[in-house]
C-alpha positions as CSV (number, residue, x, y, z in Angstrom):
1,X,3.9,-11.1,-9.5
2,X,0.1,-11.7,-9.4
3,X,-2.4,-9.9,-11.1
4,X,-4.1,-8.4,-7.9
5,X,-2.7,-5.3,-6.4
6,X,-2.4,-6.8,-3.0
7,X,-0.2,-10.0,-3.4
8,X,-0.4,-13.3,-1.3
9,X,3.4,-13.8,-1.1
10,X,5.2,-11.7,1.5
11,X,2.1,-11.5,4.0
12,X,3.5,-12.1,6.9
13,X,4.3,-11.3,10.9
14,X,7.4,-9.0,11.8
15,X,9.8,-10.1,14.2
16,X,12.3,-7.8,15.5
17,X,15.2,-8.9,18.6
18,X,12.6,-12.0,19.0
19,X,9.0,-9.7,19.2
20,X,6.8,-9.6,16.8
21,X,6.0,-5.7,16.3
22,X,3.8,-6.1,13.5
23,X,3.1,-7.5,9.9
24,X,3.4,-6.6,6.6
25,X,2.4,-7.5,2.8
26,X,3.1,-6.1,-0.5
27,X,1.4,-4.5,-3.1
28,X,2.4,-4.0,-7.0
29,X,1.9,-0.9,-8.9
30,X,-0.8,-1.3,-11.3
31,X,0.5,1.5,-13.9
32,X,2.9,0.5,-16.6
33,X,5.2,3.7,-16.7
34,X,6.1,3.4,-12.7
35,X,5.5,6.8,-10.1
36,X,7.9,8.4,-7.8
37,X,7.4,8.1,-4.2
38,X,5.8,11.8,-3.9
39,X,3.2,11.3,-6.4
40,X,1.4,8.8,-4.0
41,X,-1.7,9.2,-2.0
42,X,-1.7,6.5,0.9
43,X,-5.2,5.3,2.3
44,X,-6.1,3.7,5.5
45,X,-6.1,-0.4,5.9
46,X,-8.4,-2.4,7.3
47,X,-7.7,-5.7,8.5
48,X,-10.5,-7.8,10.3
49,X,-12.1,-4.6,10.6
50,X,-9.1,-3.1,12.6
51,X,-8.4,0.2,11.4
52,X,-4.6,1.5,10.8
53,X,-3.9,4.8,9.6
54,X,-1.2,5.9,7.5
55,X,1.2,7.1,10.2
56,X,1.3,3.1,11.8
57,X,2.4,2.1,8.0
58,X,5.6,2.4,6.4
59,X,6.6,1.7,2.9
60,X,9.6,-0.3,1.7
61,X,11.3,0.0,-1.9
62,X,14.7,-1.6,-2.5
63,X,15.0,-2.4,1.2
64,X,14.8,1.7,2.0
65,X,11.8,2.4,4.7
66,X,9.9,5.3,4.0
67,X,7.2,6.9,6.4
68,X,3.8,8.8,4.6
69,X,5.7,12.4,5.5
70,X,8.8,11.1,3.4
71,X,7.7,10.0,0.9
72,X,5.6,13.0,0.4
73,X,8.3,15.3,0.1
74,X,10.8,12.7,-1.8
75,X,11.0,13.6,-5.7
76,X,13.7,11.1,-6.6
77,X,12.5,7.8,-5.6
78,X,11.2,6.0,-8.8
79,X,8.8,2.8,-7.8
80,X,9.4,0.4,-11.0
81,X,6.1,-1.7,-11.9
82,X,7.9,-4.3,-11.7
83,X,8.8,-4.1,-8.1
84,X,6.8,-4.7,-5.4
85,X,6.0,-2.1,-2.3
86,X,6.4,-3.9,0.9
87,X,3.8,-1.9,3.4
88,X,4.7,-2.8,7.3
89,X,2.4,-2.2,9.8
90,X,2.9,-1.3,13.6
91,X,0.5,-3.8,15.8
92,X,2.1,-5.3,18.6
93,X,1.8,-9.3,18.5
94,X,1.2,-9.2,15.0
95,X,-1.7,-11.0,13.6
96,X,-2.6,-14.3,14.9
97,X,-2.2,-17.4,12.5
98,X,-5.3,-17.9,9.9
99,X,-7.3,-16.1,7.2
100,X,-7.3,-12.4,7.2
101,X,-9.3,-9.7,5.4
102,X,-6.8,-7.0,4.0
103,X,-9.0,-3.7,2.4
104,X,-6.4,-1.3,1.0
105,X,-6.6,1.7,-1.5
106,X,-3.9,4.2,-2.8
107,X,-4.2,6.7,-5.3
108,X,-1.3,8.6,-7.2
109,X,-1.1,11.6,-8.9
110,X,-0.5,11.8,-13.1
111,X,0.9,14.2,-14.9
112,X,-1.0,14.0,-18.0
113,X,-4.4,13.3,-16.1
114,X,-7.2,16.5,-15.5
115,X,-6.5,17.8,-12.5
116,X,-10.3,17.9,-11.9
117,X,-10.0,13.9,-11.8
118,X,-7.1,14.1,-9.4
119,X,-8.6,16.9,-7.2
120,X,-11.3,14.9,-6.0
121,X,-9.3,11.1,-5.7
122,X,-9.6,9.9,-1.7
123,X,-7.7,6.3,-1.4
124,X,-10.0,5.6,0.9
125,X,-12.8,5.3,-1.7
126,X,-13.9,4.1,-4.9
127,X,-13.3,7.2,-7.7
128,X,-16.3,8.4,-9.2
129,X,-14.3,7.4,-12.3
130,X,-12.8,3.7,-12.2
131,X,-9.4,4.1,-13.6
132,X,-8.0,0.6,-11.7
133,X,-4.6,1.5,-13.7
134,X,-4.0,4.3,-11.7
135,X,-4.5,2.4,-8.6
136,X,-7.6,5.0,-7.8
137,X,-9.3,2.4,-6.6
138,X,-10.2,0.3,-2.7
139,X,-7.9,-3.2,-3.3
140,X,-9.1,-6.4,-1.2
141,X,-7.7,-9.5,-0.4
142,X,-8.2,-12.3,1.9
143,X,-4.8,-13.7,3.0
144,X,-3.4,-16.1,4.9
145,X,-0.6,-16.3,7.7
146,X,1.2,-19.5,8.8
């Protein structure tokens, strides 16, 4: 696992009955005691400048698929640190070969953390406090697909 949240291994087109419907990549948690699937905030990604929204994304844990309304309501699912989310992404063709700009932010929800703090969290923009280990922060990468 690399140290950045967004991780070059795993970037890569979707293919499904010989179409390629998509792409996806992964992310790590960057919080040592692991979140359930509720407790997360999911931002937009920007890729190239290309805007998707969460509702074109889905997450993938243990080769489950979860949309942003399931996951939102789903108490049980624990995401480990040391298992990466696969995010897939709807975009017809995919994304052409070559160097890509992936920007990419999530936030979660903590028990122990003021709710004041938590109130005001957007994934889709730097926290007025940096707490990177909570993942309230924007994550960038530039990746490439073969």
């Amino acid at each position: 696992m690399e140290k950045q949240v967004i991780q070059s291994v795993g970037f890569r087109n979707i293919t499904e009955n010989g179409k390629i419907t998509g792409f996806q990549f992964r992310i790590r948690l960057p919080y040592y005691r692991g979140i359930f699937l509720s407790q997360i905030m999911p931002g937009t990604l920007y890729v190239d400048g290309e805007t998707f929204t969460k509702d074109q994304i889905s997450w993938c844990l243990n080769g489950e698929e979860y949309s942003n309304e399931q996951m939102s309501t789903d108490f049980k699912t624990h995401w480990n640190p040391l298992t990466c989310m696969v995010l897939k992404v709807r975009k017809e063709g995919g994304l052409k070969q070559g160097y890509h700009d992936l920007k990419y932010g999530f936030c979660f929800t903590s028990s122990y953390m003021p709710p004041i703090l938590q109130d005001s969290l957007d994934p889709d923009k730097e926290s007025f406090v940096f707490m990177p280990e909570f993942g309230h922060h924007v994550n960038e990468r530039r990746l490439l697909i073969v």
